[in-house]
C-alpha positions as semicolon CSV with decimal commas, in nm:
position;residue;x (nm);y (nm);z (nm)
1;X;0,000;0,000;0,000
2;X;0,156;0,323;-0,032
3;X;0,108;0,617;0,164
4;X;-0,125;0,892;0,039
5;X;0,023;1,201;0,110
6;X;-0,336;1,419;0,115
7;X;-0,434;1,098;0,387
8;X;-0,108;1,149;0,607
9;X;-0,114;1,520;0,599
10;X;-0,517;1,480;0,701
11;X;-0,444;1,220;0,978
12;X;-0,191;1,462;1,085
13;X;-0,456;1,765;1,081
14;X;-0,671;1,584;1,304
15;X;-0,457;1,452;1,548
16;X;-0,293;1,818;1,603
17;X;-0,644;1,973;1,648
18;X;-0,748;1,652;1,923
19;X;-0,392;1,788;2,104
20;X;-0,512;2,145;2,096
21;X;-0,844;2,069;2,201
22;X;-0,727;1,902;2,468
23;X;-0,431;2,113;2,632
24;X;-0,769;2,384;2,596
25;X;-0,910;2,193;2,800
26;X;-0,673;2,060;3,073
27;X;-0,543;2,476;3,074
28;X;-0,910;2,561;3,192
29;X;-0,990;2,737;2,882
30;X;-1,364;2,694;2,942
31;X;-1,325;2,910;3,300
């Protein structure tokens, strides 16, 4: 299988936005 680069790049996307989304949360950005 090879690796699509518009998948990676997506995968990649999503998983940085989960990490935001969840230091906003742990730094009590809903206060």
């Amino acid at each position: 299988m090879k690796r699509r680069p518009l998948a990676v790049a997506a995968s990649l996307f999503a998983l940085g936005a989960a990490l935001a989304v969840l230091l906003w949360h742990l730094s009590g950005g809903k206060g």
